[in-house]
C-alpha positions as YAML, in Angstrom:
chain: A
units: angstrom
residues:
- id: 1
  name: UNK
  ca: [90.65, 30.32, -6.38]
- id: 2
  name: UNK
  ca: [92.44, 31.35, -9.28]
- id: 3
  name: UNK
  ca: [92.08, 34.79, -11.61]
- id: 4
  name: UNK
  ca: [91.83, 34.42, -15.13]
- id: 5
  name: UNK
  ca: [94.48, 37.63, -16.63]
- id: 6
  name: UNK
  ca: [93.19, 39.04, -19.81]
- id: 7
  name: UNK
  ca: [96.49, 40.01, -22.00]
- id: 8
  name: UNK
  ca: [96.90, 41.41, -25.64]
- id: 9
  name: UNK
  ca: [98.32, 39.53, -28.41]
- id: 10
  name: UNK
  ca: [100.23, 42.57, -29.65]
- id: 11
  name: UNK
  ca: [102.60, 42.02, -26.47]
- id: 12
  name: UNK
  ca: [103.90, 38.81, -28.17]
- id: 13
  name: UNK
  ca: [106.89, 38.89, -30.84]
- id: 14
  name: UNK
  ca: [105.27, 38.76, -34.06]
- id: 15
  name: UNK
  ca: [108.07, 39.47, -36.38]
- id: 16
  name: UNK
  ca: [108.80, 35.73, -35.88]
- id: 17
  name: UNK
  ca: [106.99, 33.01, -37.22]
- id: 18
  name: UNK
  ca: [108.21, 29.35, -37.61]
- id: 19
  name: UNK
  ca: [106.41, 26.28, -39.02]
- id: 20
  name: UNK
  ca: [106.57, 23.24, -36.81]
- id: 21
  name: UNK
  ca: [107.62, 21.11, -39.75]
- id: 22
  name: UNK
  ca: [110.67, 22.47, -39.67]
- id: 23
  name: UNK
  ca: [111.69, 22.16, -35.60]
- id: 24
  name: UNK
  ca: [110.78, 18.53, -36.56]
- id: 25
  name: UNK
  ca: [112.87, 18.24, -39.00]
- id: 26
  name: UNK
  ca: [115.37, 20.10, -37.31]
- id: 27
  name: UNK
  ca: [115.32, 18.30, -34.30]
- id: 28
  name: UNK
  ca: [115.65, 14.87, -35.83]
- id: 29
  name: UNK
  ca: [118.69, 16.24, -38.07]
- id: 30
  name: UNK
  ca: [120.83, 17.34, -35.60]
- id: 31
  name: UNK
  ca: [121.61, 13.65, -34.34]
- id: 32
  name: UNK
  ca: [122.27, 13.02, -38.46]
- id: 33
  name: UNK
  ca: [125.11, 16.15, -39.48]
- id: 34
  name: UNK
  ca: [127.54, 17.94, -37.61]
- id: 35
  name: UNK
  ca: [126.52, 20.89, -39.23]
- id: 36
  name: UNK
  ca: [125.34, 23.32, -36.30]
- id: 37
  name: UNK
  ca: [122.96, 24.93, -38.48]
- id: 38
  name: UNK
  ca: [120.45, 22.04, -38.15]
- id: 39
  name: UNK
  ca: [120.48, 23.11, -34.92]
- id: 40
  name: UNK
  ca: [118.30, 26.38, -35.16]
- id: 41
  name: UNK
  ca: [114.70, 26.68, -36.99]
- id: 42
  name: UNK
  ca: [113.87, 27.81, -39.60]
- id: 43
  name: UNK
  ca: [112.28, 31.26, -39.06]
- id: 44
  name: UNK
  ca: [110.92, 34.27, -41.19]
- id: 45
  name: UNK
  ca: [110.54, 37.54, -40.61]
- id: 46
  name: UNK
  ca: [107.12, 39.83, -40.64]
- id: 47
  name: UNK
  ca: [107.45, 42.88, -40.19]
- id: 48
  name: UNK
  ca: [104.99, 45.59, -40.39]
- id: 49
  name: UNK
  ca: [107.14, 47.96, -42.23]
- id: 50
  name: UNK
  ca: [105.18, 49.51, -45.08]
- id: 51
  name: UNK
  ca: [106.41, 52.81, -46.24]
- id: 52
  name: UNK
  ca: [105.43, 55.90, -48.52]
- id: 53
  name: UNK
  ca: [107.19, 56.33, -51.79]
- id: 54
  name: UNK
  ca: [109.24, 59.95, -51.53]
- id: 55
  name: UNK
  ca: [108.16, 62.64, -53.16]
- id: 56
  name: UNK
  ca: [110.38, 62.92, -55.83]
- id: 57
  name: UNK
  ca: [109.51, 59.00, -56.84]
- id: 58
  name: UNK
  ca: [105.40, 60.01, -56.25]
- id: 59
  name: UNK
  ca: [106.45, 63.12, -58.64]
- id: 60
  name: UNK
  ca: [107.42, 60.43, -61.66]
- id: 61
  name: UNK
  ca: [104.66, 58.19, -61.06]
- id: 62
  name: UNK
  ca: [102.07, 60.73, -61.71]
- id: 63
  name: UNK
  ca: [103.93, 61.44, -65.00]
- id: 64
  name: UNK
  ca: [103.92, 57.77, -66.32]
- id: 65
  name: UNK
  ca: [100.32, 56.18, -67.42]
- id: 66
  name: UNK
  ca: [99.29, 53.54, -64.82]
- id: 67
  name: UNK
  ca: [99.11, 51.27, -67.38]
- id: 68
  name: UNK
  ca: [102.72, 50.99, -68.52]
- id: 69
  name: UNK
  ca: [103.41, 50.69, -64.46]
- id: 70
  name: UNK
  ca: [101.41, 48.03, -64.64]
- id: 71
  name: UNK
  ca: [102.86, 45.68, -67.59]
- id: 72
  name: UNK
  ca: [106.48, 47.01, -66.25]
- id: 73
  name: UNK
  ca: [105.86, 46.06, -62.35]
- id: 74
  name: UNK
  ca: [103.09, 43.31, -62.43]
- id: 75
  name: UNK
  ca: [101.63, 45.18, -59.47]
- id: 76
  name: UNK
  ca: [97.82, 46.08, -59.33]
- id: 77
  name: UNK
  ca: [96.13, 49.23, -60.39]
- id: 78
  name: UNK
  ca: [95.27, 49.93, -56.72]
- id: 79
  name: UNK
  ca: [98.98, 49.78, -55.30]
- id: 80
  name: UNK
  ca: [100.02, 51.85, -57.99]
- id: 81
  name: UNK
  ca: [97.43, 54.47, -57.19]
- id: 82
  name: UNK
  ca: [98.05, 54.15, -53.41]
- id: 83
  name: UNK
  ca: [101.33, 54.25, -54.38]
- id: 84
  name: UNK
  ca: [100.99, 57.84, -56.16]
- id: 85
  name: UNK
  ca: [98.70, 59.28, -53.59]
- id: 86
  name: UNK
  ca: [101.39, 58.74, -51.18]
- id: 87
  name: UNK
  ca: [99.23, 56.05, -48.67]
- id: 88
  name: UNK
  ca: [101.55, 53.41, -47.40]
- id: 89
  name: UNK
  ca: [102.55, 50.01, -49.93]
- id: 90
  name: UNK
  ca: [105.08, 47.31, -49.32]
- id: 91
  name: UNK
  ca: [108.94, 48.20, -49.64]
- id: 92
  name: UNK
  ca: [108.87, 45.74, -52.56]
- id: 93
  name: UNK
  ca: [106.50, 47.17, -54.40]
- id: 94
  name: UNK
  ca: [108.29, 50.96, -54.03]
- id: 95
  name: UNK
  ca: [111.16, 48.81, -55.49]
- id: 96
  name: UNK
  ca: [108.99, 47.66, -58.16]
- id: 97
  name: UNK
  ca: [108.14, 51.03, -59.07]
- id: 98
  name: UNK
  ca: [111.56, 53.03, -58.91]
- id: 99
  name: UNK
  ca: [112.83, 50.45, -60.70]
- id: 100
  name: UNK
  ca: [109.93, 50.09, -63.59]
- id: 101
  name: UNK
  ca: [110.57, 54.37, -63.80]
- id: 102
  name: UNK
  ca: [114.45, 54.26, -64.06]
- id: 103
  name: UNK
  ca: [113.87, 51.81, -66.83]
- id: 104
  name: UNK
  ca: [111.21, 53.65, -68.59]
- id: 105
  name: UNK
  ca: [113.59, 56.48, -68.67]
- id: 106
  name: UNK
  ca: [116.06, 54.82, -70.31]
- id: 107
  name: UNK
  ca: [113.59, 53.38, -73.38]
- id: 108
  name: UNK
  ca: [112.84, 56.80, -73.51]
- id: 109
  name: UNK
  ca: [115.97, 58.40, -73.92]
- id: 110
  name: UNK
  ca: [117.07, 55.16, -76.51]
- id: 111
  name: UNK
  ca: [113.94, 55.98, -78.56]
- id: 112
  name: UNK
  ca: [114.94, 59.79, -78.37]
- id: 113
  name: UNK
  ca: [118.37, 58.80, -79.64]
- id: 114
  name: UNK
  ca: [117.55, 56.47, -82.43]
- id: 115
  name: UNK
  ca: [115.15, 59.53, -84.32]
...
């Protein structure tokens, strides 16, 4: 008689994720170029890697209205405020925002300059 196992899905590698279409493609290619690449799918990485914007990046959010972070970055009102509480947001979007704050700085300081 056999035993059914129970078993977790978090045990399997989910940082890599490929689309069929590609092994496909893939597989047929490999007969068609030399090029060894053909050879291995196509894959993309997931990773669960949010992270917390420091504190001295939290420090200049709070100082800049969440409406110019919004028309500089494109990202939502929430992120921005999850962003500035110091809850966890996507790598890119902390990107976003140090970016969208260095810039800011520097219209700033050109605006300063000019009067």
């Amino acid at each position: 008689m056999q035993r059914r196992y129970s078993w977790l899905a978090e045990a399997l590698p989910d940082h890599l994720i490929g689309n069929q279409a590609d092994w496909k493609e893939t597989e047929l290619g490999w007969e068609q170029d030399d090029d060894i690449s053909t050879l291995l799918p196509l894959l993309v990485r997931y990773d669960k890697s949010d992270v917390r914007a420091n504190d001295h990046l939290r420090e200049k959010l709070q100082r800049i209205s969440i409406d110019a972070l919004q028309a500089k970055t494109g990202l939502s009102r929430n992120t921005i405020l999850r962003a500035r509480s110091g809850e966890k947001v996507r790598p890119k979007s902390v990107k976003l925002m140090r970016d969208a704050v260095a810039a800011l700085a520097i219209e700033q300081l050109v605006a300063k300059n000019r009067t």
